[in-house]
Predicted model as a PDB file, atoms N, CA, C, CB and O in Angstrom, pLDDT in the B-factor column:
MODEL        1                                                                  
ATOM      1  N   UNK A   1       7.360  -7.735  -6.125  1.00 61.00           N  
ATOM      2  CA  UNK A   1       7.034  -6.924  -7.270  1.00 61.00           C  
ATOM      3  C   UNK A   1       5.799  -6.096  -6.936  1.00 61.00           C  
ATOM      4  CB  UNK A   1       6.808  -7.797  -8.528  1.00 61.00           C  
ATOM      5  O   UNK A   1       4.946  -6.706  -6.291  1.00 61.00           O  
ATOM      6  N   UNK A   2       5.601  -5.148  -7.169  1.00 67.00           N  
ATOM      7  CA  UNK A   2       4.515  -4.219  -6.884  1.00 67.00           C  
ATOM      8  C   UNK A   2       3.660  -4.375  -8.180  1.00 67.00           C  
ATOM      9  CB  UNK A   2       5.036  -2.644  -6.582  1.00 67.00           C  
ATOM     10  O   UNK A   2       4.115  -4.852  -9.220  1.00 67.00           O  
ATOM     11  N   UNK A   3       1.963  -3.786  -7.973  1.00 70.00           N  
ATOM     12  CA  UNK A   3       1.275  -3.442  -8.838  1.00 70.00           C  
ATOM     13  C   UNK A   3       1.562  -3.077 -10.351  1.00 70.00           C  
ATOM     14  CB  UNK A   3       0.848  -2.694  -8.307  1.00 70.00           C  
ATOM     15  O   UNK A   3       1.116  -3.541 -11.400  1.00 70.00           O  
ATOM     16  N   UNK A   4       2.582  -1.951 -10.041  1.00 73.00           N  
ATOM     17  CA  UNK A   4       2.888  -1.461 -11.445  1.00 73.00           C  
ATOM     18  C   UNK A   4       3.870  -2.416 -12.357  1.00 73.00           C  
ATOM     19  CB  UNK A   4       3.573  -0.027 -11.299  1.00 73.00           C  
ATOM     20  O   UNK A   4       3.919  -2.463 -13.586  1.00 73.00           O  
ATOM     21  N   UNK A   5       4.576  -3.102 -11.475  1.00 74.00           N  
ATOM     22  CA  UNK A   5       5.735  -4.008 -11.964  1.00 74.00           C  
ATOM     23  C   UNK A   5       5.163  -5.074 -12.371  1.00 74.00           C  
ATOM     24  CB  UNK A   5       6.792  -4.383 -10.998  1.00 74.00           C  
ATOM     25  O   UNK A   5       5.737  -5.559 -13.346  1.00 74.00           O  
ATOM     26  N   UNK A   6       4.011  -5.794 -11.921  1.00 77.00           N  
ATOM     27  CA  UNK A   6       2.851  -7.246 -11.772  1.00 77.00           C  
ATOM     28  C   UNK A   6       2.111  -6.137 -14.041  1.00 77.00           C  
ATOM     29  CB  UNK A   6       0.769  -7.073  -9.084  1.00 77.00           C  
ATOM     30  O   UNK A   6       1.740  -6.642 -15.101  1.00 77.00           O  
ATOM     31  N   UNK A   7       2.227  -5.235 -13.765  1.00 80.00           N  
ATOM     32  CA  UNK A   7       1.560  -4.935 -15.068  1.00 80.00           C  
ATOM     33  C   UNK A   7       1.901  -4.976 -15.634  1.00 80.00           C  
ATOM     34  CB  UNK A   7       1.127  -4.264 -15.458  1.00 80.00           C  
ATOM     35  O   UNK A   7       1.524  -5.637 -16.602  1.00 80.00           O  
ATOM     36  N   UNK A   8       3.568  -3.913 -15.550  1.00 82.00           N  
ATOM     37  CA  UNK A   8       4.355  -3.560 -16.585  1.00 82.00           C  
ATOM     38  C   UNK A   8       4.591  -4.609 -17.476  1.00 82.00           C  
ATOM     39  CB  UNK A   8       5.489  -3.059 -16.162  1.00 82.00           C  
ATOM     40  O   UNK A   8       4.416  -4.640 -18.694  1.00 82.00           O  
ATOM     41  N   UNK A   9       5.109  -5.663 -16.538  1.00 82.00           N  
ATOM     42  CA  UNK A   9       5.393  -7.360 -17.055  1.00 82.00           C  
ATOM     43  C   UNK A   9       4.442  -8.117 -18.117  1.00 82.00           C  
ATOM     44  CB  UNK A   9       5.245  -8.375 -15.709  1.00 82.00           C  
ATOM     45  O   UNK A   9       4.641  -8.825 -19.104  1.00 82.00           O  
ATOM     46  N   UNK A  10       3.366  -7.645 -17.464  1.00 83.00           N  
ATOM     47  CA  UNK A  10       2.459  -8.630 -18.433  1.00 83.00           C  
ATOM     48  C   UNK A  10       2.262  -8.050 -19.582  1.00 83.00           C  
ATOM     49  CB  UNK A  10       1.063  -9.008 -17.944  1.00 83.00           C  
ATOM     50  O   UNK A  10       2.462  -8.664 -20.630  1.00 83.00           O  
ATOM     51  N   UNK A  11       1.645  -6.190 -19.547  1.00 87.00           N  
ATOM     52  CA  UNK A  11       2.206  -5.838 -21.021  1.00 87.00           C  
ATOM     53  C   UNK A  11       3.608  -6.140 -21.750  1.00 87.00           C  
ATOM     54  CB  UNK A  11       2.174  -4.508 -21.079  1.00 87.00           C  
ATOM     55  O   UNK A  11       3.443  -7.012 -22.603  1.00 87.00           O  
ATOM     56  N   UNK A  12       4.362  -5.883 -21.709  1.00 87.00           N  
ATOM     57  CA  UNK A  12       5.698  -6.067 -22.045  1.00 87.00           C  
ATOM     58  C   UNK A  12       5.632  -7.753 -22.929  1.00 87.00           C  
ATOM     59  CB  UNK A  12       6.729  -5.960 -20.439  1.00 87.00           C  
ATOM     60  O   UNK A  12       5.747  -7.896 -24.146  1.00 87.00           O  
ATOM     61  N   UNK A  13       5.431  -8.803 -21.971  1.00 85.00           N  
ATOM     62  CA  UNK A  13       5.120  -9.849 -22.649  1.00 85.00           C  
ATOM     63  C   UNK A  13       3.617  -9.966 -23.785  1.00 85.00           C  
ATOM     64  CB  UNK A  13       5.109 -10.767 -21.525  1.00 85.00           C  
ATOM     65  O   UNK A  13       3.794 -10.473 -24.893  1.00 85.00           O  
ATOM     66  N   UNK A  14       2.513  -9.572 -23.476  1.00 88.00           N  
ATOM     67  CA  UNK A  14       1.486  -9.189 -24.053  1.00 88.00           C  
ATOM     68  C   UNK A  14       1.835  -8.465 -25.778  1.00 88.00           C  
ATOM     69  CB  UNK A  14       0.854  -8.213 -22.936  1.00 88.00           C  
ATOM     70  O   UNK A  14       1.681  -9.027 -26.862  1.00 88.00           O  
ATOM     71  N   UNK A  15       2.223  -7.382 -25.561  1.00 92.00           N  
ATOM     72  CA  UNK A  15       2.830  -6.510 -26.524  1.00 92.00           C  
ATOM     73  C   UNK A  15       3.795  -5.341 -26.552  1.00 92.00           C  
ATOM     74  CB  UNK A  15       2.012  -6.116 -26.981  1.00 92.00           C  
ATOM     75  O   UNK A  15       3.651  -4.272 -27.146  1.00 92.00           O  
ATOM     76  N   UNK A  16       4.889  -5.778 -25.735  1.00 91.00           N  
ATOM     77  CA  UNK A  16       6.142  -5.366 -25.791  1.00 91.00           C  
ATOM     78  C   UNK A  16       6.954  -4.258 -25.174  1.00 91.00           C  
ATOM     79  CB  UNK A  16       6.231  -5.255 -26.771  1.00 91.00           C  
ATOM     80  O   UNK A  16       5.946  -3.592 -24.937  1.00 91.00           O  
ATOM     81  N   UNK A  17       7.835  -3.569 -24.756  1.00 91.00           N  
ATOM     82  CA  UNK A  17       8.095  -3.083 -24.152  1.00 91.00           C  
ATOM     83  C   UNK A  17       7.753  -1.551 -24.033  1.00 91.00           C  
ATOM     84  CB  UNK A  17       8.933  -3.497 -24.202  1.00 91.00           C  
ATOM     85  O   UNK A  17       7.605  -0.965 -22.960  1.00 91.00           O  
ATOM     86  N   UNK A  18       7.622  -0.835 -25.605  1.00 94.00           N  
ATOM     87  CA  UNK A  18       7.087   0.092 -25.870  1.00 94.00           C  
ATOM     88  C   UNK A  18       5.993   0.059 -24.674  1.00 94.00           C  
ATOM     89  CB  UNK A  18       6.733   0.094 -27.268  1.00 94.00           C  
ATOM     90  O   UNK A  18       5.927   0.552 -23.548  1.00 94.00           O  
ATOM     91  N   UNK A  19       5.233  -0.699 -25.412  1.00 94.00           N  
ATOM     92  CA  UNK A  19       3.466  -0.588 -24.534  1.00 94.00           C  
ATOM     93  C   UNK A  19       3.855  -0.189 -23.048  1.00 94.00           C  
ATOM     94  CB  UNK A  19       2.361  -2.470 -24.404  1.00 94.00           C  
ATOM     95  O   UNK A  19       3.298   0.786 -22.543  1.00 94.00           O  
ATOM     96  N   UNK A  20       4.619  -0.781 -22.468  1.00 91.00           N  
ATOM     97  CA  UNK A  20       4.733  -1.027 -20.967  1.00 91.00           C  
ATOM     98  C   UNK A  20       5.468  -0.085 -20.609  1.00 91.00           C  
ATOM     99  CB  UNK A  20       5.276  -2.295 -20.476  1.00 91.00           C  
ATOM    100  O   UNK A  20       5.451  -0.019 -19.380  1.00 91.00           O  
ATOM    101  N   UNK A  21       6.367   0.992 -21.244  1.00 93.00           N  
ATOM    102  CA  UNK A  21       6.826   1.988 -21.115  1.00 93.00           C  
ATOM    103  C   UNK A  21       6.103   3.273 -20.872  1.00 93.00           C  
ATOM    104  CB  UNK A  21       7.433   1.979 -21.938  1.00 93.00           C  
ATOM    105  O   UNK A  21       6.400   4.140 -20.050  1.00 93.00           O  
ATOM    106  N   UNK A  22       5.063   3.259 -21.753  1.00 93.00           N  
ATOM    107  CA  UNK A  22       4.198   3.881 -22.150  1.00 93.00           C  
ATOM    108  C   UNK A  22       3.177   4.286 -21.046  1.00 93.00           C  
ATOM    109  CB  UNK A  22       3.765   3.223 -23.138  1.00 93.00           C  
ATOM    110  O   UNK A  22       2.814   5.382 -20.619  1.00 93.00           O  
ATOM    111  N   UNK A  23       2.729   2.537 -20.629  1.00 90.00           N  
ATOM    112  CA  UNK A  23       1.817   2.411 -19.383  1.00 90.00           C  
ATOM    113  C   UNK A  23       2.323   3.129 -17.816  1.00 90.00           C  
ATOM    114  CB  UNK A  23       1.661   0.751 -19.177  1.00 90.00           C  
ATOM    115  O   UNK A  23       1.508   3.599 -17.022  1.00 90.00           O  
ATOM    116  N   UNK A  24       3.512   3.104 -17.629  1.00 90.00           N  
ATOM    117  CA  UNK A  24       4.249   3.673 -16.556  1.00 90.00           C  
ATOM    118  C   UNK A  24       4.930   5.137 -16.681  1.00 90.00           C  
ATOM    119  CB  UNK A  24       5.255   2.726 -16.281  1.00 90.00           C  
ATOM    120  O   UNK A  24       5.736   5.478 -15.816  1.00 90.00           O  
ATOM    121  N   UNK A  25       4.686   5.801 -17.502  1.00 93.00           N  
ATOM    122  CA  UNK A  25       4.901   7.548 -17.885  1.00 93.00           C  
ATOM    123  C   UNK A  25       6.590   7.340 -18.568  1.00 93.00           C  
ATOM    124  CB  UNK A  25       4.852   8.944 -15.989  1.00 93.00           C  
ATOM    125  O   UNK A  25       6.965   8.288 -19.258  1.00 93.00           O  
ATOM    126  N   UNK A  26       7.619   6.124 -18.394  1.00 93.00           N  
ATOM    127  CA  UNK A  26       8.624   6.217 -18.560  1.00 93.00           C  
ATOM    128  C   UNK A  26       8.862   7.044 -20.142  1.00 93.00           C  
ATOM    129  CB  UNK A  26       9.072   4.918 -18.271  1.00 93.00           C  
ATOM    130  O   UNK A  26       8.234   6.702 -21.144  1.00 93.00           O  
ATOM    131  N   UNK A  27       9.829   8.115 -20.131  1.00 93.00           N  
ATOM    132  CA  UNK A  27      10.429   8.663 -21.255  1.00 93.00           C  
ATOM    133  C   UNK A  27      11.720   7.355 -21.873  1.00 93.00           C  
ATOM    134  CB  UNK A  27      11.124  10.310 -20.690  1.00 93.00           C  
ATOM    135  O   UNK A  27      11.986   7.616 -23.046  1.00 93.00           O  
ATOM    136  N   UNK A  28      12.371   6.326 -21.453  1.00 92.00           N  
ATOM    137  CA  UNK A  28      13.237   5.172 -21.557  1.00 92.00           C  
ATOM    138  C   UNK A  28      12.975   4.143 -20.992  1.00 92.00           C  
ATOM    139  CB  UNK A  28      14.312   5.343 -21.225  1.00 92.00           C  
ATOM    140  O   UNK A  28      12.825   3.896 -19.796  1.00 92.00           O  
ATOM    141  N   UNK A  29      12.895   3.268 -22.247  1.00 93.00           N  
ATOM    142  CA  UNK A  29      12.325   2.213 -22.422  1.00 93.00           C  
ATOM    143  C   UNK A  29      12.968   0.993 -21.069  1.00 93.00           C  
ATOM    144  CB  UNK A  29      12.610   1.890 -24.054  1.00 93.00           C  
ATOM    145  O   UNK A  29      12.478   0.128 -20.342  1.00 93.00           O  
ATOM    146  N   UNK A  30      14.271   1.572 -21.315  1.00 92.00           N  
ATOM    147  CA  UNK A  30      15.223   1.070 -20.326  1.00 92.00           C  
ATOM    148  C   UNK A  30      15.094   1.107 -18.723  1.00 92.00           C  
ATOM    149  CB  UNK A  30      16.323   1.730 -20.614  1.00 92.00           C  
ATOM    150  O   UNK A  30      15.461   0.404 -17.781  1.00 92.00           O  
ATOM    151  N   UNK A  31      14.454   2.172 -18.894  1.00 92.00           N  
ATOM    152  CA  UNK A  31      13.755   2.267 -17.285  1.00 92.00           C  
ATOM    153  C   UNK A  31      12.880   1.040 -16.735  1.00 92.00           C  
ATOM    154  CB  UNK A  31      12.649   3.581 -17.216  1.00 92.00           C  
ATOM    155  O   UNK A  31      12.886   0.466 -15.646  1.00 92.00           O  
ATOM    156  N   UNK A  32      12.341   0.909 -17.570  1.00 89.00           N  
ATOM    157  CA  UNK A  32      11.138   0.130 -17.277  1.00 89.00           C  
ATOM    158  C   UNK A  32      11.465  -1.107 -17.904  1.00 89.00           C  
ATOM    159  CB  UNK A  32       9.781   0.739 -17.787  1.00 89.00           C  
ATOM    160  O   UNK A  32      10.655  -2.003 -18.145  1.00 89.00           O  
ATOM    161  N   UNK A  33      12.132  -1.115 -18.043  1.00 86.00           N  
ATOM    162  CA  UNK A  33      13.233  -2.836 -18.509  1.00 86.00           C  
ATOM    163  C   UNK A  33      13.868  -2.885 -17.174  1.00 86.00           C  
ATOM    164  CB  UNK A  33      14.866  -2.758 -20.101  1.00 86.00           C  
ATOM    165  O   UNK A  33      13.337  -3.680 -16.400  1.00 86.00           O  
ATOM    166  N   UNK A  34      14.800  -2.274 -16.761  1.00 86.00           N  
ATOM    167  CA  UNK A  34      15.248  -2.156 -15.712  1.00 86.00           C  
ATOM    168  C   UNK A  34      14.918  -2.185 -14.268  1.00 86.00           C  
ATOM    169  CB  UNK A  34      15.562  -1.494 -15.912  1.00 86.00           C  
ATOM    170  O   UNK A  34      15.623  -2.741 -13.425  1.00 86.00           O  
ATOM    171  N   UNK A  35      13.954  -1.639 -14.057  1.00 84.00           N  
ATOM    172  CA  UNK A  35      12.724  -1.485 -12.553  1.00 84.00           C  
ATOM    173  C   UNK A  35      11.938  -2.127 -12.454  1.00 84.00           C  
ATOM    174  CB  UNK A  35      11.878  -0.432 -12.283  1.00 84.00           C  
ATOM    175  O   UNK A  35      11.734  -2.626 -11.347  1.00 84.00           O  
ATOM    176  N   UNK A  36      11.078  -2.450 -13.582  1.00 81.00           N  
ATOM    177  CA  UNK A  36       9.894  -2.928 -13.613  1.00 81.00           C  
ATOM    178  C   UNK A  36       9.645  -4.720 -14.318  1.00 81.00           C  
ATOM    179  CB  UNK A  36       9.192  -1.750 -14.417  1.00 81.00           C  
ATOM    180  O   UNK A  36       8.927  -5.601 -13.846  1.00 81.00           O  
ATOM    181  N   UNK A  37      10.274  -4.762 -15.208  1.00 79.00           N  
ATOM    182  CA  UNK A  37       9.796  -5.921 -16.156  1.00 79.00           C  
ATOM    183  C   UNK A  37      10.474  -6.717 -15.348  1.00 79.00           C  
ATOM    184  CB  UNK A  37      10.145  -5.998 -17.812  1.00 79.00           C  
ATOM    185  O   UNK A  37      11.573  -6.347 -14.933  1.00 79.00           O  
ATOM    186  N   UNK A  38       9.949  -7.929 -14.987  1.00 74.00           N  
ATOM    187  CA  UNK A  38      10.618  -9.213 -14.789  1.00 74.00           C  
ATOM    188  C   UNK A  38      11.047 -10.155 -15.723  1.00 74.00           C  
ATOM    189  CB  UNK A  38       9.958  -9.846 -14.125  1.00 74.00           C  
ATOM    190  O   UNK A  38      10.165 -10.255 -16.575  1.00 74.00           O  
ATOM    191  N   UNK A  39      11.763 -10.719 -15.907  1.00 70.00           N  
ATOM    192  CA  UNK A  39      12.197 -11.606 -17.184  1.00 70.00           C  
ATOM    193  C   UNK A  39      11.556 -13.206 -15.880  1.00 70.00           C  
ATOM    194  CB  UNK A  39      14.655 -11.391 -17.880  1.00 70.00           C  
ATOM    195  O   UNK A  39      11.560 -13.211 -14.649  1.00 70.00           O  
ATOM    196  N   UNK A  40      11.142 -14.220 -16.775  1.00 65.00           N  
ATOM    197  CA  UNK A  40      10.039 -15.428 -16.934  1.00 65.00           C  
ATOM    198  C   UNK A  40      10.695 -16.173 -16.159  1.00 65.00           C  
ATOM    199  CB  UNK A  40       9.672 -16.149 -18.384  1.00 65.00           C  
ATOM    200  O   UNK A  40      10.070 -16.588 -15.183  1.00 65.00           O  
ATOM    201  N   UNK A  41      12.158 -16.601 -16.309  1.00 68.00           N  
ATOM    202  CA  UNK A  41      12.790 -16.994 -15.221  1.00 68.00           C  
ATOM    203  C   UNK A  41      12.927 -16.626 -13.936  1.00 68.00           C  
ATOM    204  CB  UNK A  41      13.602 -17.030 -15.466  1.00 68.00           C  
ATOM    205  O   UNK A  41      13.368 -17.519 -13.213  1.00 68.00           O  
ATOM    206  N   UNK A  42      12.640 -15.371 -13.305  1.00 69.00           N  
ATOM    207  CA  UNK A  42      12.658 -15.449 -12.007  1.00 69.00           C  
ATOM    208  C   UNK A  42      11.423 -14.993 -11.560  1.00 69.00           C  
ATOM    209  CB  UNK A  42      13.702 -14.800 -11.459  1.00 69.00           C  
ATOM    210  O   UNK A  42      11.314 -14.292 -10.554  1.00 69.00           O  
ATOM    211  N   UNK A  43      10.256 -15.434 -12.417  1.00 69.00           N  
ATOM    212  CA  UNK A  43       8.986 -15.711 -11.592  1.00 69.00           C  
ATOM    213  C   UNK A  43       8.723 -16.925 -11.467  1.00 69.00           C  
ATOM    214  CB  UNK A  43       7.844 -15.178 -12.047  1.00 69.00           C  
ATOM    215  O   UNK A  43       8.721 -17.894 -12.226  1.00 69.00           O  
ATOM    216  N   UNK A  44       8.336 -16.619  -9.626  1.00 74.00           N  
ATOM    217  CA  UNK A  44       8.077 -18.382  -9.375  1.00 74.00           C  
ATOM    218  C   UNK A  44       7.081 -18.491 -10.017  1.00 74.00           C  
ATOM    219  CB  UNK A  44       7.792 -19.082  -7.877  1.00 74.00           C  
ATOM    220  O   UNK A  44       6.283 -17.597 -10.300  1.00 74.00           O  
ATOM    221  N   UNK A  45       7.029 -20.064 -10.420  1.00 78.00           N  
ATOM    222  CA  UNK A  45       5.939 -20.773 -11.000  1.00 78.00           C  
ATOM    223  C   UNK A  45       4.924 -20.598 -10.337  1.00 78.00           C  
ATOM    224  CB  UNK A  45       6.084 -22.034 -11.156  1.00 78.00           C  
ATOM    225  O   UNK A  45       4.343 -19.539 -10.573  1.00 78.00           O  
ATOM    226  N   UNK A  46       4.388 -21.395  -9.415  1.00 84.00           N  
ATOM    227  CA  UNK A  46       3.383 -20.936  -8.476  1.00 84.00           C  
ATOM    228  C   UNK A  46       2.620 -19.627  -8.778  1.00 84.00           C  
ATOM    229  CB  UNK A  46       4.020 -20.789  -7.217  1.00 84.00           C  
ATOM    230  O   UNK A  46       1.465 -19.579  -9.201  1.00 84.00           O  
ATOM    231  N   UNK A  47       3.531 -18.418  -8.466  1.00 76.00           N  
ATOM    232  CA  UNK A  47       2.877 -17.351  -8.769  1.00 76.00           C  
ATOM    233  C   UNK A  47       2.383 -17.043  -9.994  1.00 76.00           C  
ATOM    234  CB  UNK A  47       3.481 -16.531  -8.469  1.00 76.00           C  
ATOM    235  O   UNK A  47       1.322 -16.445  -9.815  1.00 76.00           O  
ATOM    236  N   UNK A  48       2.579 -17.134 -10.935  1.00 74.00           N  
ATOM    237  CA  UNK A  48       2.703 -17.551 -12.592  1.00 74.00           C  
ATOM    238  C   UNK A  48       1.404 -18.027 -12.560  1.00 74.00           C  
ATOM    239  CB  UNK A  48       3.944 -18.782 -13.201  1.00 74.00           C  
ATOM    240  O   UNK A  48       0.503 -17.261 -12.902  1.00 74.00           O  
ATOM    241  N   UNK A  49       1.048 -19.586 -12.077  1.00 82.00           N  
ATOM    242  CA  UNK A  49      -0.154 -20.191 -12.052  1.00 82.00           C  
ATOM    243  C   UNK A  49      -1.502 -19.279 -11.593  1.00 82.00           C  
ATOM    244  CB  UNK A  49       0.067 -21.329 -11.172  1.00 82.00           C  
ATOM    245  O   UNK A  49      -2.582 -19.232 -12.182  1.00 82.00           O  
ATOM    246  N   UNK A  50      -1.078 -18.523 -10.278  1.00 85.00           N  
ATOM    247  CA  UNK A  50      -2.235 -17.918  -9.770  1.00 85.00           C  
ATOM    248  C   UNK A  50      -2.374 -16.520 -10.717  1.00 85.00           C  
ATOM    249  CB  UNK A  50      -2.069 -17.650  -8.077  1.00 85.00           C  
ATOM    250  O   UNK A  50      -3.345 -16.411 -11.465  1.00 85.00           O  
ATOM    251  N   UNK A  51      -1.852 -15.979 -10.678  1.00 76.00           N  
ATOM    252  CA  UNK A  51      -1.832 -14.689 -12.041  1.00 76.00           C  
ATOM    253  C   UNK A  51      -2.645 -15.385 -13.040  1.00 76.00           C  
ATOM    254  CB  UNK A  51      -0.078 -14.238 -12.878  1.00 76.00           C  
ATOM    255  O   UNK A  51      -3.856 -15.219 -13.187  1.00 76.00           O  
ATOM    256  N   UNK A  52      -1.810 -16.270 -13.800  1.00 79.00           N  
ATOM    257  CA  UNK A  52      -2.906 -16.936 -14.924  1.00 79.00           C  
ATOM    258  C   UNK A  52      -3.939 -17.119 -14.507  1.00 79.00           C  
ATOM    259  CB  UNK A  52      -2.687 -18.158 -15.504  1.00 79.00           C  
ATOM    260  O   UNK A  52      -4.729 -16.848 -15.411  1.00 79.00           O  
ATOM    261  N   UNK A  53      -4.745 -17.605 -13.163  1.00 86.00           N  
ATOM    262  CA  UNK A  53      -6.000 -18.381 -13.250  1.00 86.00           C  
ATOM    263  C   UNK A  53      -6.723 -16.612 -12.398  1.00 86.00           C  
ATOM    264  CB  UNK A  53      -6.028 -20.438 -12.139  1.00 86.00           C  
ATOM    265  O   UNK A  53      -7.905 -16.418 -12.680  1.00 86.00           O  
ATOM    266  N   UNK A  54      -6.262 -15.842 -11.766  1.00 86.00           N  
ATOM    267  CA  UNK A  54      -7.128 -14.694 -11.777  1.00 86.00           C  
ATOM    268  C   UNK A  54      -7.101 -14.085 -12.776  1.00 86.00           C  
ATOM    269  CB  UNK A  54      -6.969 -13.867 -10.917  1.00 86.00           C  
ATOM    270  O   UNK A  54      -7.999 -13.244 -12.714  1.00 86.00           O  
ATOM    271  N   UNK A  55      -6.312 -13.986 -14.149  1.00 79.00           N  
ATOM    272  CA  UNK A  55      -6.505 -13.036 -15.106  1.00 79.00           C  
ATOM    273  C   UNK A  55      -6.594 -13.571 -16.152  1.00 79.00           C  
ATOM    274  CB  UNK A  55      -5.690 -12.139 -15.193  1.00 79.00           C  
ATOM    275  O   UNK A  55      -6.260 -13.050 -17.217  1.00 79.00           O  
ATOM    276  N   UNK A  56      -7.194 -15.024 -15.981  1.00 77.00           N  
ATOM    277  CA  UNK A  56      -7.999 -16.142 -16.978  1.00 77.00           C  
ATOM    278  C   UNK A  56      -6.857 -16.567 -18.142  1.00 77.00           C  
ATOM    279  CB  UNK A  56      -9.585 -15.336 -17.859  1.00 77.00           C  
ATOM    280  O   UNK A  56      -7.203 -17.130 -19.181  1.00 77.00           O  
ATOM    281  N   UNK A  57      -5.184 -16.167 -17.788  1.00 62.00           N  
ATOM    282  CA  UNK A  57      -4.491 -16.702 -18.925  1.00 62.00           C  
ATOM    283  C   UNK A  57      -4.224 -18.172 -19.063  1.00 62.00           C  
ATOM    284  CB  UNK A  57      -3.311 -16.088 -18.986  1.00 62.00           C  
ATOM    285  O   UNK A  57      -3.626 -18.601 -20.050  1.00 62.00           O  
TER     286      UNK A  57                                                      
ENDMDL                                                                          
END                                                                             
């Protein structure tokens, strides 16, 4: 997952897809559902953990 995708995600979960659409210039929401957002299940845990503990969640 790249930078923008590591963001898009966390807005999106944060406050929703709008937001994260928004954050990435996308005109469809779907775009960035599509490219970018990861759905919770296919982030490894592990990684999950370290994200949380650098971005204090």
């Amino acid at each position: 997952m790249t930078n923008s995708g590591t963001a898009a995600t966390l807005i999106e979960r944060a406050a929703g897809i709008t937001l994260a659409s928004r954050l990435l210039g996308h005109a469809n929401e779907q775009t960035t559902r599509n490219s970018y957002v990861v759905t919770a299940d296919l982030v490894d845990p592990v990684t999950a953990e370290i994200l949380d503990a650098v971005l204090g969640g």
